[in-house]
C-alpha positions, 0 to 999 in steps of 0.5 A: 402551438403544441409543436413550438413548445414542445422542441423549447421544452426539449431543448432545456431538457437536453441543457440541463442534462448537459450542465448536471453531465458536466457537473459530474466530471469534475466529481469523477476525476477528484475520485480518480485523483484520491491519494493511495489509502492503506491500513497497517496490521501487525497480523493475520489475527487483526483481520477480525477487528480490523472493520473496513473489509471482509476479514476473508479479504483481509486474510488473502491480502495477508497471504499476498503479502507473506508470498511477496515477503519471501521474493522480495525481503530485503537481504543482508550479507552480514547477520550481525548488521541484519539483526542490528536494524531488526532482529531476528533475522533469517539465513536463507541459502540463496544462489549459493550464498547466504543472506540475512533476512528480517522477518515480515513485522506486519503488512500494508493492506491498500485500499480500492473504493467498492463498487457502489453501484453494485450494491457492496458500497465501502472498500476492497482491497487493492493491493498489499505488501509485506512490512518490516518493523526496524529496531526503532519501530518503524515499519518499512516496505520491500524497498525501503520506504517508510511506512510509519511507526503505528498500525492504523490508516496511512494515506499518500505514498506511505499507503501505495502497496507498490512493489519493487520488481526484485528484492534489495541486497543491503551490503553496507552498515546502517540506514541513515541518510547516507544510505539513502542518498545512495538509494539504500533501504529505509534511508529516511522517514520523509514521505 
């Protein structure tokens, strides 16, 4: 009779890991579904307050974005028109021209969930992108979306560290809807 009980006493033993199994993917693809998630910083130095990764970490994310900043800063053929929506911008000698640049008011320091299961829990970094803080104190990436207008966590589209493959020359006046509608930089706030 041993034999009997033992195969039914299997059986339920194989369900019920095939329930838990199946319990646990629905788990796994909203993990995998999780908005991209970002901290904007102002600066290196805020990698030492700054609690969710390890300052190092934070401080490479910095320089990623310092080296993104220099390839991918938007560029102005006008230094007035540049200075209007920044200040301060740059000239820089470009393929034998010269264009305006802002400088690089902060980063975006994306987010990756850690490695639970190999002890380090929290999270790491997955990515980052210079920001360029508008005279209105909106912060902006490379390619003109809109971040927001404060340090701190930012989740959705304005967490994504995604960047443009080359940098966007801005050759009209301003950036207000009309720019956006031709695909211009920081055209509108939606996001």
């Amino acid at each position: 009779m041993d034999a009997v009980i033992k195969p039914a006493a299997m059986k339920r033993s194989q369900n019920l890991k095939l329930v838990l199994m199946v319990a646990a993917v629905p788990l796994a693809l909203v993990a995998c579904k999780r908005e991209p998630t970002g901290q904007v910083l102002t600066s290196v130095d805020q990698c030492n307050t700054q609690t969710d990764v390890p300052a190092e970490e934070c401080r490479l994310a910095y320089q990623a974005a310092l080296a993104e900043h220099q390839k991918l800063a938007p560029r102005f053929d006008d230094k007035v028109e540049c200075d209007k929506e920044f200040t301060d911008c740059t000239a820089v000698e470009e393929n034998g021209r010269t264009v305006h640049t802002p400088p690089m008011g902060g980063f975006l320091m994306g987010y990756l969930i850690g490695n639970a299961l190999g002890g380090r829990g929290g999270y790491g970094v997955g990515g980052a992108s210079p920001l360029y803080r508008d005279s209105r104190g909106g912060y902006y990436k490379p390619g003109g979306d809109y971040v927001g207008d404060r340090v701190g966590t930012v989740t959705g589209k304005r967490g994504n560290t995604a960047l443009p493959a080359r940098a966007m020359t801005v050759s009209r006046s301003g950036f207000g809807s009309s720019a956006s509608a031709r695909g211009g930089f920081g055209g509108g706030r939606g996001g």
